[in-house]
N, C-alpha and C positions, 0 to 999 in steps of 0.2 A: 239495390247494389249489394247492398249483404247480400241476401239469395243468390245472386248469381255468382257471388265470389264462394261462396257455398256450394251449390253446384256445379262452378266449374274445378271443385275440389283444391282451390289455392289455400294457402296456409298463412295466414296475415299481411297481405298483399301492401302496396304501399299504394292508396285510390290517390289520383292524379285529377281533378275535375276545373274545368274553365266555367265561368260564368254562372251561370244557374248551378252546374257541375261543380261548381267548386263549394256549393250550398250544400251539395251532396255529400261530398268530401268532406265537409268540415262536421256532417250528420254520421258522419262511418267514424268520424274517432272517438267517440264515443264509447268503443266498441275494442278494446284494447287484445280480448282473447281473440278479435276478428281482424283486426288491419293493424299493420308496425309505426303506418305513418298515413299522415295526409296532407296532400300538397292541397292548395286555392289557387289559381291560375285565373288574376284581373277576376275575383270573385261578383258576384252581385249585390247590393249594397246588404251590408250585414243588421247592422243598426243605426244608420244614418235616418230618421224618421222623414225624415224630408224627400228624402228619393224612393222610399216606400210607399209615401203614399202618394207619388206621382207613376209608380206602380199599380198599386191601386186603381186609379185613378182612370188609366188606360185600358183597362178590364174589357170594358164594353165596347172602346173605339175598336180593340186589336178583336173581338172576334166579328164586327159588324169587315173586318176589313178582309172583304169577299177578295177584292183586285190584288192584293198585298202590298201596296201603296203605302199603307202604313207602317208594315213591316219591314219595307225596303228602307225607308227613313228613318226607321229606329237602328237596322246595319249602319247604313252612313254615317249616322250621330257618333256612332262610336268608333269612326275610324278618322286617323290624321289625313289630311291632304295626300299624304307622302306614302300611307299606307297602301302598297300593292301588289304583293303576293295573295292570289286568288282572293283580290276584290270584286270582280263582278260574279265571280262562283260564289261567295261567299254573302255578298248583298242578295241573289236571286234564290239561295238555299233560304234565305231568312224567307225572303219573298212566298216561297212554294210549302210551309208549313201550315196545316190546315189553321186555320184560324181559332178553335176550337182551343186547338192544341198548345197554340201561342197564346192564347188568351188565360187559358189555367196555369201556363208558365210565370205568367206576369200575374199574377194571381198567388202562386208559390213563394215566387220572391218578394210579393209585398207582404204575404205574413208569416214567413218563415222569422224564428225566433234567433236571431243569429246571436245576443247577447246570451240565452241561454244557451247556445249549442257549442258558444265557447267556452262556457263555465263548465261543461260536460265530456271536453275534449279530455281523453286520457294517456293520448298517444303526442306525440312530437307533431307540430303544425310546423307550414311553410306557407306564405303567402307571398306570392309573387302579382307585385300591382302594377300598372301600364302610368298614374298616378300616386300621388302621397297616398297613403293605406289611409284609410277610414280610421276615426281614434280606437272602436272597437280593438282593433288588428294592434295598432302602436299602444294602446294599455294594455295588451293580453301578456304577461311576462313569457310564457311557455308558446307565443310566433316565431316564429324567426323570419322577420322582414326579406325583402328581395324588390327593387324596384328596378324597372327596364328603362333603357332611352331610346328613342326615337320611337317608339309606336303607340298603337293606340288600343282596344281593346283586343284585338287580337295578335296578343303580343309569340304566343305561338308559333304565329306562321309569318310575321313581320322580322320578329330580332329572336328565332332557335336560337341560336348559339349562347346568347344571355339568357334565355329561360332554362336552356340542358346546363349551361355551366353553373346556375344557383342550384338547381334540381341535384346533380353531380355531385356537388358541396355540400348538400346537406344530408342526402342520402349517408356521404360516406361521415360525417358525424356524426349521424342520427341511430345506422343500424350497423349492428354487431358484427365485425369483420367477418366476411363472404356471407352472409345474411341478405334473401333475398336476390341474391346472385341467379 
């Protein structure tokens, strides 16, 4: 991510990242002469041990999972009944990800250091969760919490209006009038 905000010649970008992305994101603040802020967007578990190593744990099912069967049911898991803005694009995108590829994903997020990567942050956090925040997120003094209603991990494309209006909010708290504009 840095590289490419480097090469696409931006100037302290504000990284916006969902899911794994938001693991990403929370690896870019770090980096304060490099990005102004960083959103989490329903992040993947940070320091919850229990959902890491069930993480973990799926390493081997997700890349034996030639059909994407497995992959389709881990999309489902994480959406509400209710959720239906591009749910079968968005269950068959999971679906069509080489296996491989999903499998080092799940792999990333079970040992990504997320206590340490918040200890490291330098720049202004936003975490926006589809659920109560992980205690990681609710002990970090320097979060700024945002919880959505009605959806489920893709809270994005279920409830914009509450993910752009927290984003909105803290953008214009966070960075220095017309900054990032």
């Amino acid at each position: 991510m840095r590289a490419v905000v480097r090469d696409a010649g931006l100037r302290r970008p504000v990284v916006v990242g969902h899911s794994l992305g938001g693991l990403v994101a929370l690896a870019c603040a770090a980096f304060p002469d490099e990005v102004a802020a960083a959103v989490l967007v329903d992040p993947a578990p940070l320091a919850r041990e229990a959902a890491k190593a069930r993480f973990a744990r799926s390493v081997a099912e997700v890349a034996a999972d030639h059909d994407g069967s497995w992959r389709r049911g881990f999309a489902v898991r994480r959406m509400l009944a209710t959720d239906t803005v591009r749910r079968e694009e968005t269950i068959a995108g999971a679906a069509v990800v080489p296996a491989a590829v999903a499998a080092e994903g799940m792999r990333a997020m079970a040992q990504f250091d997320g206590a340490g990567a918040l200890a490291r942050a330098a720049v202004p956090l936003l975490a926006i969760t589809a659920d109560e925040p992980e205690p990681a997120l609710r002990e970090h003094r320097g979060v700024a919490l945002g919880r959505t209603v009605g959806a489920g991990h893709f809270v994005q494309l279920e409830v914009p209006d509450q993910v752009n209006a927290m984003l909105d909010r803290f953008l214009r708290v966070v960075l220095p009038s017309g900054a990032g504009a």
